[in-house]
PyMOL Python script that loads the backbone (N, CA, C, O; Angstrom):
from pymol import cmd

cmd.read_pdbstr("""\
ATOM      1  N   UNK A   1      46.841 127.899 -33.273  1.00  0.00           N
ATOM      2  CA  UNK A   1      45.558 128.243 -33.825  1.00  0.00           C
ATOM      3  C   UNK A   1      45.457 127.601 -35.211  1.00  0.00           C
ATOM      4  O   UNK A   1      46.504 127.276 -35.770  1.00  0.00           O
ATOM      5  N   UNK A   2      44.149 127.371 -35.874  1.00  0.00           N
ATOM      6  CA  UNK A   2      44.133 126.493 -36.881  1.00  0.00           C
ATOM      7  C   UNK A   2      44.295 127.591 -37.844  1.00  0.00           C
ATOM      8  O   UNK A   2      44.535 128.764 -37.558  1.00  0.00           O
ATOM      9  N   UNK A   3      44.099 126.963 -39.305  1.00  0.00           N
ATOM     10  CA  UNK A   3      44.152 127.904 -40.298  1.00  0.00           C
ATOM     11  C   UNK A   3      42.671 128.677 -40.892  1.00  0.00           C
ATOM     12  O   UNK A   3      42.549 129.756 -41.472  1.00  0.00           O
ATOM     13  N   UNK A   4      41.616 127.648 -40.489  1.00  0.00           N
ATOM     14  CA  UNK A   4      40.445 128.829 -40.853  1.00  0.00           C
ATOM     15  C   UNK A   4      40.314 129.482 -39.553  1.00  0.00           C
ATOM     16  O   UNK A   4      39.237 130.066 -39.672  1.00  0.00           O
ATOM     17  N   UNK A   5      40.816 129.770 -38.233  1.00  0.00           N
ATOM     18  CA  UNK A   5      40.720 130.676 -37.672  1.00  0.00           C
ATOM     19  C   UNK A   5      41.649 131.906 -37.839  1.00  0.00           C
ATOM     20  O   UNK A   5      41.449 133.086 -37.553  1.00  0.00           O
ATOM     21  N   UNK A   6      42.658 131.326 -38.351  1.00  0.00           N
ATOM     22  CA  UNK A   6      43.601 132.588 -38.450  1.00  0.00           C
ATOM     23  C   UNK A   6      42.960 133.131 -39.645  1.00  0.00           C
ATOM     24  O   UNK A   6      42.636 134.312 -39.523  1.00  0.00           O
ATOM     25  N   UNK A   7      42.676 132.557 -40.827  1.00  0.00           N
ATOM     26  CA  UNK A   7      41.836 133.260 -42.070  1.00  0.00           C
ATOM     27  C   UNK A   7      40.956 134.059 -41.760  1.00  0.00           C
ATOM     28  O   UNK A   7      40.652 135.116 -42.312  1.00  0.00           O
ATOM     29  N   UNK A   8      40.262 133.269 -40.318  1.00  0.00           N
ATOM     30  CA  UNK A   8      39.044 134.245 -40.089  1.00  0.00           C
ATOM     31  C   UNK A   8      39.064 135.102 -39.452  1.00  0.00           C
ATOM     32  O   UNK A   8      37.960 135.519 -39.101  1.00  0.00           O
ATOM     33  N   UNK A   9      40.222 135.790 -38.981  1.00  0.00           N
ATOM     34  CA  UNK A   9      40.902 136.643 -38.421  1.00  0.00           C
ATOM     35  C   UNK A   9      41.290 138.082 -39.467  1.00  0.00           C
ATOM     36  O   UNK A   9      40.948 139.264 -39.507  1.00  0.00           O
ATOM     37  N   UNK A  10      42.040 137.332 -40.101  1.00  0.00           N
ATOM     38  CA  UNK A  10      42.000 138.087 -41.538  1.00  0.00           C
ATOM     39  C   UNK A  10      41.138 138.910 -42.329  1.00  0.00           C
ATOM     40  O   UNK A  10      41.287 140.052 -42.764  1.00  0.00           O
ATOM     41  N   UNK A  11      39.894 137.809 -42.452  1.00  0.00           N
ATOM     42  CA  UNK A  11      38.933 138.387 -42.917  1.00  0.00           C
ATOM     43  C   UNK A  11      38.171 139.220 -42.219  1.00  0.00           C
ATOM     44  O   UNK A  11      37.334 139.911 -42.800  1.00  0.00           O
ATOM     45  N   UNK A  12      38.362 139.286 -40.743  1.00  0.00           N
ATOM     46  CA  UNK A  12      37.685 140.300 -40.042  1.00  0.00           C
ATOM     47  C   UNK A  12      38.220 141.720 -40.107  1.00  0.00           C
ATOM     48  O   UNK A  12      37.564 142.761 -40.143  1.00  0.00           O
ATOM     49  N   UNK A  13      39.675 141.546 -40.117  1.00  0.00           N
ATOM     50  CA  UNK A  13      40.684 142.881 -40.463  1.00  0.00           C
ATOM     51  C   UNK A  13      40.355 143.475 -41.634  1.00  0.00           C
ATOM     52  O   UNK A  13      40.411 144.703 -41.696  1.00  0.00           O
ATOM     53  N   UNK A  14      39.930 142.660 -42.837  1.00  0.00           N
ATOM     54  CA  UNK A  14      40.015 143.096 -44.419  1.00  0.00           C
ATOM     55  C   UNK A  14      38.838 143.592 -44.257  1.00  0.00           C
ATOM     56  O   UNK A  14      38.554 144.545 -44.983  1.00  0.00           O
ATOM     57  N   UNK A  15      37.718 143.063 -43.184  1.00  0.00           N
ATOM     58  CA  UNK A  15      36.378 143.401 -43.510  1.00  0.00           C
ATOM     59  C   UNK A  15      36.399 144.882 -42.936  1.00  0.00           C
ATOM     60  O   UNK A  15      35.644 145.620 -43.569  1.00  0.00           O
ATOM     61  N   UNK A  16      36.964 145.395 -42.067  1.00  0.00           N
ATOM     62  CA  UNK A  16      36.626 146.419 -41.237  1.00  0.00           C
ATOM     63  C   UNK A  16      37.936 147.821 -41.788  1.00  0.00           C
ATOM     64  O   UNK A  16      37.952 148.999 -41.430  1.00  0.00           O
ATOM     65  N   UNK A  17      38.795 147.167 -42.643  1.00  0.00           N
ATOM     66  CA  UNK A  17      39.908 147.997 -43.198  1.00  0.00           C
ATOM     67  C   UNK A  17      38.581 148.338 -44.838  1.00  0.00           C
ATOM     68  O   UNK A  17      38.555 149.452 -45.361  1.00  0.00           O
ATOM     69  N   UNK A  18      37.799 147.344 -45.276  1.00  0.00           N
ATOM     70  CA  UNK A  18      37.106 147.621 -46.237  1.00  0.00           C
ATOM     71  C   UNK A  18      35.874 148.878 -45.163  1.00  0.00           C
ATOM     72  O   UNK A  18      36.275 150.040 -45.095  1.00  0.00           O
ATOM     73  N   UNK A  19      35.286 148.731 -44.849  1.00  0.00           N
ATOM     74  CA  UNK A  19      34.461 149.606 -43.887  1.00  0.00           C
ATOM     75  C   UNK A  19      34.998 151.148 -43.929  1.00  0.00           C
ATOM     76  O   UNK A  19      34.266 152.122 -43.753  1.00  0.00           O
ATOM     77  N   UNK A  20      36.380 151.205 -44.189  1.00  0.00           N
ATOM     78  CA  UNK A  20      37.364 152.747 -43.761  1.00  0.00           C
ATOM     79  C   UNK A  20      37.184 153.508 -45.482  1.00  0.00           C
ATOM     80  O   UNK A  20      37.486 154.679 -45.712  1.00  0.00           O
ATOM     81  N   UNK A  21      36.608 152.487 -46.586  1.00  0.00           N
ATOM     82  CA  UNK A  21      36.850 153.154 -47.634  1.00  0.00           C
ATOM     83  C   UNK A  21      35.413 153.872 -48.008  1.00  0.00           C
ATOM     84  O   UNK A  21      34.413 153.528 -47.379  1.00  0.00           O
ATOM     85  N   UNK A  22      35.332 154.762 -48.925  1.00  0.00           N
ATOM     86  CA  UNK A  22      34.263 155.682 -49.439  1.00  0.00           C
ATOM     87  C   UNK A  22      33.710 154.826 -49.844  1.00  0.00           C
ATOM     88  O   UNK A  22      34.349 153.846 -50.227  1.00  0.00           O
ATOM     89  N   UNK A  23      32.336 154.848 -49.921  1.00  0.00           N
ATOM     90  CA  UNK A  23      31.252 153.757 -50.288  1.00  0.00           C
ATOM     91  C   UNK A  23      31.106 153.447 -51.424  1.00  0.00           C
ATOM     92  O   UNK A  23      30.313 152.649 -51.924  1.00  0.00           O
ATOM     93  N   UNK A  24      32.104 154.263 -52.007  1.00  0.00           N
ATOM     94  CA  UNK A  24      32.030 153.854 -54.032  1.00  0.00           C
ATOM     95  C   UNK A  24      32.941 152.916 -53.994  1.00  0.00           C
ATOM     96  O   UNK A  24      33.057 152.185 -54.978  1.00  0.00           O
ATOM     97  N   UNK A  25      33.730 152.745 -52.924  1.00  0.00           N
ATOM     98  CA  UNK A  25      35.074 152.178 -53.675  1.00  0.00           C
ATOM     99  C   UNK A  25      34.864 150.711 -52.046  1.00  0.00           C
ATOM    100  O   UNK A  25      35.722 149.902 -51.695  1.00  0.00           O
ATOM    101  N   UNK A  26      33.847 150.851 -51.616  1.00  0.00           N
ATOM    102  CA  UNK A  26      33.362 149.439 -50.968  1.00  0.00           C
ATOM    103  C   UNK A  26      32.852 148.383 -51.868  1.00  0.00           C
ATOM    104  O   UNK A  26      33.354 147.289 -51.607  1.00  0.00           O
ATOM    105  N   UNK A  27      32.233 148.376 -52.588  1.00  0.00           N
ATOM    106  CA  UNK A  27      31.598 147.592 -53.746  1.00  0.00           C
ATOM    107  C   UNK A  27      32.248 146.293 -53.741  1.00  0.00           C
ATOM    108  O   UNK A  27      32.019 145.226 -53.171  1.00  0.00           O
ATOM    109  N   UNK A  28      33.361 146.822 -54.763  1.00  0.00           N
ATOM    110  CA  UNK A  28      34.140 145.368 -55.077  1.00  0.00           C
ATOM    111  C   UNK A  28      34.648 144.440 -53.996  1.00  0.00           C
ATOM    112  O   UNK A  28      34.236 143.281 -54.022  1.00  0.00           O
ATOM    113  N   UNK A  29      35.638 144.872 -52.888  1.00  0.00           N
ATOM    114  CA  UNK A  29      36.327 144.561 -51.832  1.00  0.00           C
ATOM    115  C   UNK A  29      34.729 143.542 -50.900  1.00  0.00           C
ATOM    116  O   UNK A  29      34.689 142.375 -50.511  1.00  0.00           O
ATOM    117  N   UNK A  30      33.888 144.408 -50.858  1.00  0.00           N
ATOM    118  CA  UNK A  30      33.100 143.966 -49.892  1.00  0.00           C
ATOM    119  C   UNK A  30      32.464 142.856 -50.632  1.00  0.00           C
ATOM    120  O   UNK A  30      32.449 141.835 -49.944  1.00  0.00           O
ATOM    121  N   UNK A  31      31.815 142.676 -52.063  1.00  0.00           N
ATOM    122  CA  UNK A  31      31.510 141.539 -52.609  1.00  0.00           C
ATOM    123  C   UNK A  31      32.688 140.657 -52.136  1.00  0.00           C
ATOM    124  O   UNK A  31      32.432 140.108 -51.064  1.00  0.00           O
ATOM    125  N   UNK A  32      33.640 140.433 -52.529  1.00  0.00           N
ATOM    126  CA  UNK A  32      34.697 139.626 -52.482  1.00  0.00           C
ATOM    127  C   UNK A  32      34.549 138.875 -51.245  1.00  0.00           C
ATOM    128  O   UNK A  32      34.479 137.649 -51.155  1.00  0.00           O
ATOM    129  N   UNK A  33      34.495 139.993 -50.003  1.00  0.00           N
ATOM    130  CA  UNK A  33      34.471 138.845 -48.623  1.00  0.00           C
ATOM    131  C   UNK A  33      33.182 138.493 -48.388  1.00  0.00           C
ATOM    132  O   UNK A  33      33.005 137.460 -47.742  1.00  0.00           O
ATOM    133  N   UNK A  34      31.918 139.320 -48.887  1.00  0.00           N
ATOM    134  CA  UNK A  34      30.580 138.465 -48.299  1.00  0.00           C
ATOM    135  C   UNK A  34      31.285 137.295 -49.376  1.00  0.00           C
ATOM    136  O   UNK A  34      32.385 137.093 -48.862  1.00  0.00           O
ATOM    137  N   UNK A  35      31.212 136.637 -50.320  1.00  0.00           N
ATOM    138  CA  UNK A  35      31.503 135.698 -50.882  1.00  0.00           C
ATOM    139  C   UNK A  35      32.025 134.330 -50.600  1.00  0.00           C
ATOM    140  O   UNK A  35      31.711 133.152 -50.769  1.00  0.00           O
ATOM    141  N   UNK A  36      33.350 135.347 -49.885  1.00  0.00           N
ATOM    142  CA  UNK A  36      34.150 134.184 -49.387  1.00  0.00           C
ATOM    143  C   UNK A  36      33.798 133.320 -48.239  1.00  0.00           C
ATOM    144  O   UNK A  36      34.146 132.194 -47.886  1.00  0.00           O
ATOM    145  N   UNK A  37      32.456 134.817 -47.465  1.00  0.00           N
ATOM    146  CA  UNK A  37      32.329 134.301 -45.729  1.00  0.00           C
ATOM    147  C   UNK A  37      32.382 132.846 -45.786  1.00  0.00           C
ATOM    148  O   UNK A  37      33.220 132.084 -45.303  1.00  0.00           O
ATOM    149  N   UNK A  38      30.625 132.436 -46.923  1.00  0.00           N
ATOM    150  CA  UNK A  38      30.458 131.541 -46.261  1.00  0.00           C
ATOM    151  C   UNK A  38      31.334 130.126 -46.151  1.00  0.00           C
ATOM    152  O   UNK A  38      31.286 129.214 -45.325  1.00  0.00           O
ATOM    153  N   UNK A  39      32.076 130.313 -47.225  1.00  0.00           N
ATOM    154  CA  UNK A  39      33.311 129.326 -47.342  1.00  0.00           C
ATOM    155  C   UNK A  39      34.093 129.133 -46.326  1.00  0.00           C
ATOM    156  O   UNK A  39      34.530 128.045 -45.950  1.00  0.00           O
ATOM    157  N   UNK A  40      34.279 130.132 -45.878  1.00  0.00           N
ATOM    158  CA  UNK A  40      34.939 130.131 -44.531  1.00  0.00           C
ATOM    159  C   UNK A  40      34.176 129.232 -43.288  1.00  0.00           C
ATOM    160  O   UNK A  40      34.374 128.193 -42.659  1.00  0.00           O
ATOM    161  N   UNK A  41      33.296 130.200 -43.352  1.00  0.00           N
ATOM    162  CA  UNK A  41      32.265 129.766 -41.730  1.00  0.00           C
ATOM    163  C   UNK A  41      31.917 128.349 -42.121  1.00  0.00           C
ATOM    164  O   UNK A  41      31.417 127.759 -41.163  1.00  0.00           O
ATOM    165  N   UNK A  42      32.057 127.283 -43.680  1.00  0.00           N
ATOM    166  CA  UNK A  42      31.710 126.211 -43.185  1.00  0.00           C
ATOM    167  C   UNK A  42      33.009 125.787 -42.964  1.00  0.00           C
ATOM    168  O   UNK A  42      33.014 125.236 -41.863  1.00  0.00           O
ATOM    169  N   UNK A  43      34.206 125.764 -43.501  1.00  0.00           N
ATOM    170  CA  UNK A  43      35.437 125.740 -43.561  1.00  0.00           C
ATOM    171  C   UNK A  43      35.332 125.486 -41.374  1.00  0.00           C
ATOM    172  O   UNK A  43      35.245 124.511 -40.627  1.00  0.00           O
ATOM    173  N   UNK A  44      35.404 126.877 -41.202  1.00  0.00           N
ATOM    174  CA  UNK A  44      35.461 126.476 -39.491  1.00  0.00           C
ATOM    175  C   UNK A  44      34.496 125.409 -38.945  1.00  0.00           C
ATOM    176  O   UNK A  44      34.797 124.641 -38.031  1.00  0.00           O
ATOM    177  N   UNK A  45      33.201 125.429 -39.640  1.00  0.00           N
ATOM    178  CA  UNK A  45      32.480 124.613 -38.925  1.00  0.00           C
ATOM    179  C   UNK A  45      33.351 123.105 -39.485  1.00  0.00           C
ATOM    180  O   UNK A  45      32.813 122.418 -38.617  1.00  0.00           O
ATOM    181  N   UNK A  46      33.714 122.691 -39.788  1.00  0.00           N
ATOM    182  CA  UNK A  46      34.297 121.271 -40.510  1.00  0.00           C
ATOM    183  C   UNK A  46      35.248 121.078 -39.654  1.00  0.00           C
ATOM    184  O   UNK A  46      35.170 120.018 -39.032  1.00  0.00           O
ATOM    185  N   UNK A  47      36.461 122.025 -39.328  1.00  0.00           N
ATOM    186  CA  UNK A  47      37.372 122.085 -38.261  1.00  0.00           C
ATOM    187  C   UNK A  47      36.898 122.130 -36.810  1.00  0.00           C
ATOM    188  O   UNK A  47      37.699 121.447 -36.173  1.00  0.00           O
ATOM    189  N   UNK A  48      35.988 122.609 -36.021  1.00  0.00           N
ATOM    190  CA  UNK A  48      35.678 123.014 -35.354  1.00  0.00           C
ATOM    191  C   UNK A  48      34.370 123.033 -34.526  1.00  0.00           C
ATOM    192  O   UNK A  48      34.152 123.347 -33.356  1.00  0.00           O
ATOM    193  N   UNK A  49      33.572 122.591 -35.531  1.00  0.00           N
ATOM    194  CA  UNK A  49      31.991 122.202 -35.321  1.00  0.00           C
ATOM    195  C   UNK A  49      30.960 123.160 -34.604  1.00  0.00           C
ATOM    196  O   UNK A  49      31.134 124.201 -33.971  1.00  0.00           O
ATOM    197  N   UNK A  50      30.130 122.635 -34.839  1.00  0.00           N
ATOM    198  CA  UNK A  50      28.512 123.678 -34.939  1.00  0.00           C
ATOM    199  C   UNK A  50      28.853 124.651 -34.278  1.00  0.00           C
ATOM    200  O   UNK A  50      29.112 125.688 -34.888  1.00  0.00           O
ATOM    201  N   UNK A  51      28.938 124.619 -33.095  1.00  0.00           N
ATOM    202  CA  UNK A  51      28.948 126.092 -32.353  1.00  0.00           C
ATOM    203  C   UNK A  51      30.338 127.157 -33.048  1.00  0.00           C
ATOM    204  O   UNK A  51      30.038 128.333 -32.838  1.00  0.00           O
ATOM    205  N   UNK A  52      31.178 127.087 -33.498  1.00  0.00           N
ATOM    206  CA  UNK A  52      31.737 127.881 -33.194  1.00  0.00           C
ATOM    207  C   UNK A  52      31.378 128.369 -35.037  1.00  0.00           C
ATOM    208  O   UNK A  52      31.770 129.471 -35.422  1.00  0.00           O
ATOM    209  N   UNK A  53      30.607 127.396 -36.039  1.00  0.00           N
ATOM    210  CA  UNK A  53      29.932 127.681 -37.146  1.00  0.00           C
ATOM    211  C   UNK A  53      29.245 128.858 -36.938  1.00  0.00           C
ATOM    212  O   UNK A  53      29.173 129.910 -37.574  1.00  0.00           O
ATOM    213  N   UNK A  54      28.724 128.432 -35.848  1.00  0.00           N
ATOM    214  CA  UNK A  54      27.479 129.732 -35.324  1.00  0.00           C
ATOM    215  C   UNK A  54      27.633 130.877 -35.630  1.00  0.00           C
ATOM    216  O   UNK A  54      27.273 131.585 -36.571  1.00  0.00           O
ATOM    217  N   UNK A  55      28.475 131.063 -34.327  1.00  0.00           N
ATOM    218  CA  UNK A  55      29.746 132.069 -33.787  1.00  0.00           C
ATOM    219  C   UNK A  55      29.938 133.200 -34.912  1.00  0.00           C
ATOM    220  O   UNK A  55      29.656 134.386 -35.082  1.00  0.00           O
ATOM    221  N   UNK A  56      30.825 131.748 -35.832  1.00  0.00           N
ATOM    222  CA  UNK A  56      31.690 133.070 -36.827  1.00  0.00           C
ATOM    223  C   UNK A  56      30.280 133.676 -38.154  1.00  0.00           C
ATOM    224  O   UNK A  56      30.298 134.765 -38.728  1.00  0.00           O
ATOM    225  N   UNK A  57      28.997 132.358 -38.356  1.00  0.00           N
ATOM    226  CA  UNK A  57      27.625 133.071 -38.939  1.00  0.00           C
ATOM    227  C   UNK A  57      27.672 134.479 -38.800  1.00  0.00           C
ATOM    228  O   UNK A  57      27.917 135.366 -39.618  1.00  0.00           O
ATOM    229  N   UNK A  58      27.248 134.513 -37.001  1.00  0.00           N
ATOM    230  CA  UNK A  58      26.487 135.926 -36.143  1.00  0.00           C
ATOM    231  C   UNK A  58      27.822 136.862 -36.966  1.00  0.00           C
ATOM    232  O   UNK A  58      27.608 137.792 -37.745  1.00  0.00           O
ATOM    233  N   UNK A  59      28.797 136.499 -36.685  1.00  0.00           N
ATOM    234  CA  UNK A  59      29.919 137.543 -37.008  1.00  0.00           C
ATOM    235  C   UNK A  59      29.916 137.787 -38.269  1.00  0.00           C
ATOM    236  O   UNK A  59      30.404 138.875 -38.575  1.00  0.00           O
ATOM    237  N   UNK A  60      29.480 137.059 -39.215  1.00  0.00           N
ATOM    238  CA  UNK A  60      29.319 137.704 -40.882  1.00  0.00           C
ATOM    239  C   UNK A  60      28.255 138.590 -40.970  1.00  0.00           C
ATOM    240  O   UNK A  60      28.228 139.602 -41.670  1.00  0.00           O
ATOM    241  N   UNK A  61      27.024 138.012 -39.941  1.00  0.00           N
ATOM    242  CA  UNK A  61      26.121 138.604 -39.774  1.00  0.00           C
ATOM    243  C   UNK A  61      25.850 140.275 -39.740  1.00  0.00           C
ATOM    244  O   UNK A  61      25.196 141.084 -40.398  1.00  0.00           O
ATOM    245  N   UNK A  62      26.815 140.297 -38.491  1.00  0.00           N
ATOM    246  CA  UNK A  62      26.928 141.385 -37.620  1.00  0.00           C
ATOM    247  C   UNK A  62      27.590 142.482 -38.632  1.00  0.00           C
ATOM    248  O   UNK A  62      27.265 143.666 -38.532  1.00  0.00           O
ATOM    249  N   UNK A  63      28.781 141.924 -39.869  1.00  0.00           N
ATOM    250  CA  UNK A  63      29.228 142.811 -40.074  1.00  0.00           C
ATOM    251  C   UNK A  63      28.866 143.281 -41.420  1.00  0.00           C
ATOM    252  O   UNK A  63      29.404 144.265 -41.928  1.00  0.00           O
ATOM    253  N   UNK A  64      27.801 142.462 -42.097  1.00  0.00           N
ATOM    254  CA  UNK A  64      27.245 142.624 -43.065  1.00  0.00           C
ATOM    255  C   UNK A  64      25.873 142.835 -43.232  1.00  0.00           C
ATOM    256  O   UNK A  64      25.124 142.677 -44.195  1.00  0.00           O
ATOM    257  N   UNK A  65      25.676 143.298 -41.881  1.00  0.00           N
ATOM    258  CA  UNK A  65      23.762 142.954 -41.916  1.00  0.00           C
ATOM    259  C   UNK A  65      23.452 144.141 -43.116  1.00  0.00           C
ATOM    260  O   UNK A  65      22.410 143.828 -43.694  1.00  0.00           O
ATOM    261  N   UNK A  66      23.911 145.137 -43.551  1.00  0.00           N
ATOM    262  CA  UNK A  66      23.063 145.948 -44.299  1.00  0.00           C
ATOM    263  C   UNK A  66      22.862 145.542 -45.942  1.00  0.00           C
ATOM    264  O   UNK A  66      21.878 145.614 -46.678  1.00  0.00           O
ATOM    265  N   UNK A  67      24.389 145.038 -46.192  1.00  0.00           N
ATOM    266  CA  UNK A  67      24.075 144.169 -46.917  1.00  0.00           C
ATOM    267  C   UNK A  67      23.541 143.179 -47.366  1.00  0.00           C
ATOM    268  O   UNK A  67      22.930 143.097 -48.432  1.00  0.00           O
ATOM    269  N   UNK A  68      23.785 142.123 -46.367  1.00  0.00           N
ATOM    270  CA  UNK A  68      22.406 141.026 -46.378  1.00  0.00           C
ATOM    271  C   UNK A  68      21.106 141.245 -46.412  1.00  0.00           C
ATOM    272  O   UNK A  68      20.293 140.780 -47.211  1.00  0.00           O
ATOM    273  N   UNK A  69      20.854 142.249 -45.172  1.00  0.00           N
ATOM    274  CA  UNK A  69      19.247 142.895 -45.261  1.00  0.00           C
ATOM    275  C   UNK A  69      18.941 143.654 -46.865  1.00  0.00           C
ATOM    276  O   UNK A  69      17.786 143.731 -47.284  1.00  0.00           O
ATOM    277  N   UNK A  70      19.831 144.053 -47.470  1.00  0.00           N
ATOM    278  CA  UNK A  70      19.404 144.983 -49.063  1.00  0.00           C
ATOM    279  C   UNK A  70      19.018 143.218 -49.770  1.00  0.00           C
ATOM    280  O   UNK A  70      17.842 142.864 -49.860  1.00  0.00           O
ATOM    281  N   UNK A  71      19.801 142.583 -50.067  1.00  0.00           N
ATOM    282  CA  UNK A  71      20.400 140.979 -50.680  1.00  0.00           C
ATOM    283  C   UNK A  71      18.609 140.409 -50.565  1.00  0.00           C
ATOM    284  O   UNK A  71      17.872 140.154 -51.517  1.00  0.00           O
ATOM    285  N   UNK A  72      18.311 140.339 -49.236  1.00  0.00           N
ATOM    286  CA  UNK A  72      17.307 139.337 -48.554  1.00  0.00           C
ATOM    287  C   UNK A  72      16.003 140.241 -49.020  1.00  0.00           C
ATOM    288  O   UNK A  72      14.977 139.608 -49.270  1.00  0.00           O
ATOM    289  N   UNK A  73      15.982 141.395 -49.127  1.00  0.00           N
ATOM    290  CA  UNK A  73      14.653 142.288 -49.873  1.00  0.00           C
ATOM    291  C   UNK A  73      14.745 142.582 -50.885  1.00  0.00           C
ATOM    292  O   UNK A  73      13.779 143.155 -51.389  1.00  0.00           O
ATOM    293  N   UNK A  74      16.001 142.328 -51.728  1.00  0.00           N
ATOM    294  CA  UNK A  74      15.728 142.440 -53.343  1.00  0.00           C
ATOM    295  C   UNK A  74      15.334 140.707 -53.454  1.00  0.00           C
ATOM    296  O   UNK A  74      14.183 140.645 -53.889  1.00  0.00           O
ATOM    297  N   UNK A  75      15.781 139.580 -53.260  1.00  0.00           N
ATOM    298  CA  UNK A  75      14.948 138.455 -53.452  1.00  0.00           C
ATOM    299  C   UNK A  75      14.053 138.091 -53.023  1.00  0.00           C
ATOM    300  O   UNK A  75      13.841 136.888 -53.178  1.00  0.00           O
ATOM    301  N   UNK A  76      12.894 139.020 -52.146  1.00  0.00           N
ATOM    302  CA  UNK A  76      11.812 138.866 -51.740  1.00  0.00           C
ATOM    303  C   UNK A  76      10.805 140.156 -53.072  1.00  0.00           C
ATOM    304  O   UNK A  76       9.593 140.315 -53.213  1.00  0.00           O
ATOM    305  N   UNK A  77      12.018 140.841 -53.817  1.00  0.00           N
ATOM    306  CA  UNK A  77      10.893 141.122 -54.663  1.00  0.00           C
ATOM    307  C   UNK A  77      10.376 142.780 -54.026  1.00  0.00           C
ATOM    308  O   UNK A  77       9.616 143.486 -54.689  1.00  0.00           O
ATOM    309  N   UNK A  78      10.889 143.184 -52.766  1.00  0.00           N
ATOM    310  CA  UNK A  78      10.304 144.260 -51.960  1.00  0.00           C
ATOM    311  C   UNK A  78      11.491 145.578 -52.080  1.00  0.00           C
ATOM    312  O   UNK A  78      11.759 146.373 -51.180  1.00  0.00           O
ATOM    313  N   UNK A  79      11.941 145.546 -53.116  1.00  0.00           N
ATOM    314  CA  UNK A  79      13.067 146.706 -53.571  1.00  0.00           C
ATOM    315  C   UNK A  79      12.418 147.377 -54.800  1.00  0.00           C
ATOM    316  O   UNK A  79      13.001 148.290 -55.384  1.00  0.00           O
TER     317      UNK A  79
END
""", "prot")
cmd.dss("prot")
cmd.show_as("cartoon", "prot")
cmd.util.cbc("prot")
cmd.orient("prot")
């Protein structure tokens, strides 16, 4: 297996071990990996190409949508 998949493996564990903590103490941890995602997901897409870019997107997606959705309506100004 390559190394941004095993990273991105990682980061799925850290993301969902961050998920187990009290929501005060999500803050920091969870900035840290939305941050890193997208580094990653192009990181795989470079290794690996478009589709599986996709792939691991939906999966930042999926595990950050509430965050992104807060992110995407405070820069629309609607918060």
């Amino acid at each position: 297996m390559s190394y941004p998949l095993i990273l991105a493996c990682f980061w799925v564990f850290a993301a969902s071990a961050v998920a187990f903590l009290p929501m005060r103490r999500q803050f920091a941890p969870g900035l840290i990996l939305l941050i890193v995602a997208p580094l990653l997901v192009l990181w795989i897409g470079i290794e690996h190409g478009w589709m599986w870019m996709v792939a691991a997107s939906l999966a930042v997606i999926s595990l950050f949508r509430r965050p992104l959705w807060y992110l995407l309506r405070r820069l629309l100004g609607k918060v």
